[in-house]
Backbone bond lengths (Angstrom), bond angles and torsions (degrees), N, CA, C in turn:
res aa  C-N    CA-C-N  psi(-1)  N-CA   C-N-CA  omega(-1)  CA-C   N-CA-C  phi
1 X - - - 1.442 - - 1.535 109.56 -
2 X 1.348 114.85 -63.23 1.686 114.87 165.34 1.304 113.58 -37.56
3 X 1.419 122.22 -58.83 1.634 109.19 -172.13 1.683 108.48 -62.34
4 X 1.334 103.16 -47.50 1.775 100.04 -175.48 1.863 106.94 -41.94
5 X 1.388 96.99 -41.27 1.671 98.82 -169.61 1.756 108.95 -89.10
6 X 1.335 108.39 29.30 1.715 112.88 -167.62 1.225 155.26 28.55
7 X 1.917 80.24 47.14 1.407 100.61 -155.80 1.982 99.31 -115.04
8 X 1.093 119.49 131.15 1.572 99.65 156.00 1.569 130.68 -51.55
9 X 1.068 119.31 146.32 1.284 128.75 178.07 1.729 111.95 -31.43
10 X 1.363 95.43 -73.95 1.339 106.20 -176.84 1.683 103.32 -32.61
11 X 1.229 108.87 -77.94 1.452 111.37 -159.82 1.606 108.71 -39.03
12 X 1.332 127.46 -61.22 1.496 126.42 160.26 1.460 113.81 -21.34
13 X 1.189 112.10 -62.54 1.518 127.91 -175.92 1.525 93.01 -52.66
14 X 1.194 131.21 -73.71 1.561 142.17 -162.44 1.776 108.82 -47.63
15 X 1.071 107.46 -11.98 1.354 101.89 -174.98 1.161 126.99 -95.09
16 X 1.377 105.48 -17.38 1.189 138.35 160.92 1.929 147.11 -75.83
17 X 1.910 93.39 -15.42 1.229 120.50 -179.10 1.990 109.91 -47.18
18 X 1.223 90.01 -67.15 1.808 98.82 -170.79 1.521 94.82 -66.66
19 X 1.328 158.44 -3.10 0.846 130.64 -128.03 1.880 102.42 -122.82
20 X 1.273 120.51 147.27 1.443 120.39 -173.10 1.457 123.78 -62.62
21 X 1.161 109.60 132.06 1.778 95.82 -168.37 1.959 95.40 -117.36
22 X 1.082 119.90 130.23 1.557 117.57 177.39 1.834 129.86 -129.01
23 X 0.638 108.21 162.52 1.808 100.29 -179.47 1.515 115.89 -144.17
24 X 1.363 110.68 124.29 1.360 138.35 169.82 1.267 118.75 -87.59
25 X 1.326 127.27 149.43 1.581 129.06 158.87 1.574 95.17 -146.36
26 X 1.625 73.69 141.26 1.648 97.65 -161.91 2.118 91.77 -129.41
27 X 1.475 112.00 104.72 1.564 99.89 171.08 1.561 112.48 -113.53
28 X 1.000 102.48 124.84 1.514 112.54 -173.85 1.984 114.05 -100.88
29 X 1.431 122.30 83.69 1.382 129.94 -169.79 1.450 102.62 -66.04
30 X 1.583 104.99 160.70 1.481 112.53 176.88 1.713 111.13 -47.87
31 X 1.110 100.31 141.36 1.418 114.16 172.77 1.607 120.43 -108.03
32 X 1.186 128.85 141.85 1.407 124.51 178.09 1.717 112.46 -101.38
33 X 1.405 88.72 -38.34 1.744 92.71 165.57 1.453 126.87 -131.25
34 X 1.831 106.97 80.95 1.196 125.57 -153.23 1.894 114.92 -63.10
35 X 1.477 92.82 -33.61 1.553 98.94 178.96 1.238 93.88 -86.34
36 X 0.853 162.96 33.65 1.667 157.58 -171.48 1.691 107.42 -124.82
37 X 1.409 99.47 -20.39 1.592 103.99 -176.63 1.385 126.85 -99.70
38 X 1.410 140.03 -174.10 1.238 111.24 -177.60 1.988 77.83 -136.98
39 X 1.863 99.61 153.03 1.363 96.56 -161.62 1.825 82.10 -130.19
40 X 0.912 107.05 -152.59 1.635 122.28 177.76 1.669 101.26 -73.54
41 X 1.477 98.01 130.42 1.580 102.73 171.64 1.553 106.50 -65.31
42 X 1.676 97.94 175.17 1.339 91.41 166.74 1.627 140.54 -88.29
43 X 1.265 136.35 153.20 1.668 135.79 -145.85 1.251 111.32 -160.07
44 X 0.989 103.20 179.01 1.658 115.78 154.48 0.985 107.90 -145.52
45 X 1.239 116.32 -164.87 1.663 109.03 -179.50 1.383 107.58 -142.35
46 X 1.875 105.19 144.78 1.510 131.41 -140.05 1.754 82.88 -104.64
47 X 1.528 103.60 65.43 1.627 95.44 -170.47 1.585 104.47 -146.43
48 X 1.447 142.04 -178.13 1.099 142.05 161.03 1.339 108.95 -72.95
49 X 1.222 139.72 -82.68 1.598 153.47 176.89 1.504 104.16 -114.32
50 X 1.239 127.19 149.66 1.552 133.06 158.70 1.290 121.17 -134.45
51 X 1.353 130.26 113.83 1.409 136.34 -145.56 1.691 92.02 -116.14
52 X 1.382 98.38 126.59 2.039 129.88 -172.16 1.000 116.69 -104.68
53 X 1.513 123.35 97.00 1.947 92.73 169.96 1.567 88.07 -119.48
54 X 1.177 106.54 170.26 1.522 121.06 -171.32 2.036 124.60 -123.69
55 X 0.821 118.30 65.32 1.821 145.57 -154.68 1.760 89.85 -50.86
56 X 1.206 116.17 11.57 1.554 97.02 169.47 1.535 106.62 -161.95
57 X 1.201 98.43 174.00 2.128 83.05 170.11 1.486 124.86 -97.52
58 X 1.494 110.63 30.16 1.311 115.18 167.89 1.594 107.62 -52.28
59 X 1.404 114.04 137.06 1.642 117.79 -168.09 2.140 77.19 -96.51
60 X 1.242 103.05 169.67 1.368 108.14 149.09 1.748 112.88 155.10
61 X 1.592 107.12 -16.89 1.354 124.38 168.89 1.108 104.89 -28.76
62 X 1.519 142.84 179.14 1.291 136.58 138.96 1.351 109.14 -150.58
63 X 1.492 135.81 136.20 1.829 111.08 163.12 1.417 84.83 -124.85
64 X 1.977 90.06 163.32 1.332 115.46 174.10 1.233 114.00 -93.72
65 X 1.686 126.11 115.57 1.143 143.24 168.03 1.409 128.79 -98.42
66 X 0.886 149.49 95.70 1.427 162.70 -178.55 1.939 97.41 44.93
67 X 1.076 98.90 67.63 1.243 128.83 163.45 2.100 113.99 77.39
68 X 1.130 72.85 27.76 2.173 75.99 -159.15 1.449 96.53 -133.52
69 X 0.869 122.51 150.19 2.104 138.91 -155.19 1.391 83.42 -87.80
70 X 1.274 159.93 -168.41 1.151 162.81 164.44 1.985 88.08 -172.66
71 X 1.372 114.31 126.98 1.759 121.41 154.06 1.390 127.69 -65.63
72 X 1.384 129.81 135.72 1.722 124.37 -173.76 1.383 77.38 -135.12
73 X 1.838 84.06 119.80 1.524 120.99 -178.42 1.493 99.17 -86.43
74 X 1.358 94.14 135.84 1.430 114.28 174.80 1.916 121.19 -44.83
75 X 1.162 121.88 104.08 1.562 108.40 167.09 1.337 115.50 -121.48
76 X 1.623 100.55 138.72 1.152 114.28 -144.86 1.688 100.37 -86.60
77 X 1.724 117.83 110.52 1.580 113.60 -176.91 1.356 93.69 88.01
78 X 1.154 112.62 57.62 1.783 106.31 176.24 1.738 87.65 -172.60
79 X 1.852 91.91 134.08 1.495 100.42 -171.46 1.715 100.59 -102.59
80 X 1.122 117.63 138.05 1.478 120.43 152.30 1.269 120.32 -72.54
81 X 1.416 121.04 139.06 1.444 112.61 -170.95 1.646 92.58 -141.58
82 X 1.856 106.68 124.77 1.674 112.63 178.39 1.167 99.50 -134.32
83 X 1.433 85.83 122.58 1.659 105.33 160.73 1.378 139.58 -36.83
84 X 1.119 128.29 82.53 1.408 126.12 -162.91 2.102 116.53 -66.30
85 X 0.956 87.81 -176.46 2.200 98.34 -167.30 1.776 108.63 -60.65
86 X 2.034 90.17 -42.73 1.377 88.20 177.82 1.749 123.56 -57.10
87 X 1.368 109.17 -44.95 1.516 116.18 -177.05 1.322 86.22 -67.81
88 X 1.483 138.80 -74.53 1.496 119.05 -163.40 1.528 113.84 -25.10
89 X 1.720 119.22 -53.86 1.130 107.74 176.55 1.445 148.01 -73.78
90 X 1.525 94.64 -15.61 1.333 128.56 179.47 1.713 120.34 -56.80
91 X 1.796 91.86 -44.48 1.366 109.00 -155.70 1.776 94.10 -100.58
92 X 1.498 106.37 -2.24 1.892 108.94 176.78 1.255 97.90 63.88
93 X 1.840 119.64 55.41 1.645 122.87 -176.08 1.246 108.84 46.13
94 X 1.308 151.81 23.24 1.647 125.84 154.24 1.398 106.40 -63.84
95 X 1.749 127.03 -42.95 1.198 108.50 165.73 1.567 106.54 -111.22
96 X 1.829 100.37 151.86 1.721 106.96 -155.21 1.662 86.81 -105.25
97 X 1.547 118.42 128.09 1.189 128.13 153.24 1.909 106.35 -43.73
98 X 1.806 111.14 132.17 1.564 93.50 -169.79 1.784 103.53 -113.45
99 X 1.294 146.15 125.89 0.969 166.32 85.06 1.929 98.42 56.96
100 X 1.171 114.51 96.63 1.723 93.97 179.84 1.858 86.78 -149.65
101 X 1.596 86.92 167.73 1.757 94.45 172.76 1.578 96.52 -150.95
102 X 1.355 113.71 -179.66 1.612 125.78 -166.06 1.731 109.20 -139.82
C-alpha cells in the first residue's frame, strides 16, 4: 500500500505509532427471519484497515457498490480486509473508505 502511494514503508507505518488499536467481536447466529431483524446500520469505518473473518456461513455482510448492497459470501479461513476513513484520507482517496452494513 505505501509503495503504491510512494511512500516508504516506514513513513505509512509511522503514522500509525501513537495511535489506538481495538477489537470487537460481532457473532451473528442462524436466523430464520433474516429480513425481520435489524442488524448494523450502514458505515464505514473511522479506522485505518479493519480485518473480518466470518466463523460460519451466515450470509449477511453487505458493501455498497455503485449504489446497490452487493452480499460477501462467507469464506471459510479467509480475512476481509476494509479500508477504513483514515487511509481514505491519508491516501487523498486513492484508497476509498467502503460503505458496508450487517
Amino acid at each position: 500500500m505505501a509503495m503504491n502511494l510512494g511512500l516508504s514503508p516506514d513513513v505509512l507505518a509511522s503514522m500509525f505509532e501513537d495511535g489506538i488499536q481495538g477489537i470487537r467481536l460481532n457473532y451473528y447466529p442462524p436466523c430464520k427471519q433474516a429480513n425481520g431483524v435489524l442488524g448494523h446500520t450502514p458505515h464505514s469505518d473511522a479506522t485505518g484497515l479493519t480485518l473480518l473473518t466470518q466463523v460460519n456461513d451466515v450470509d449477511g455482510l453487505q458493501i455498497k457498490k455503485n449504489g446497490k448492497w452487493l452480499p460477501i459470501k462467507p469464506v471459510h479461513r479467509a480475512f476481509i480486509v476494509n479500508v477504513g476513513d483514515i487511509i481514505e484520507i491519508m491516501s487523498n482517496e486513492q484508497y476509498k473508505s467502503i460503505e458496508h452494513r450487517a
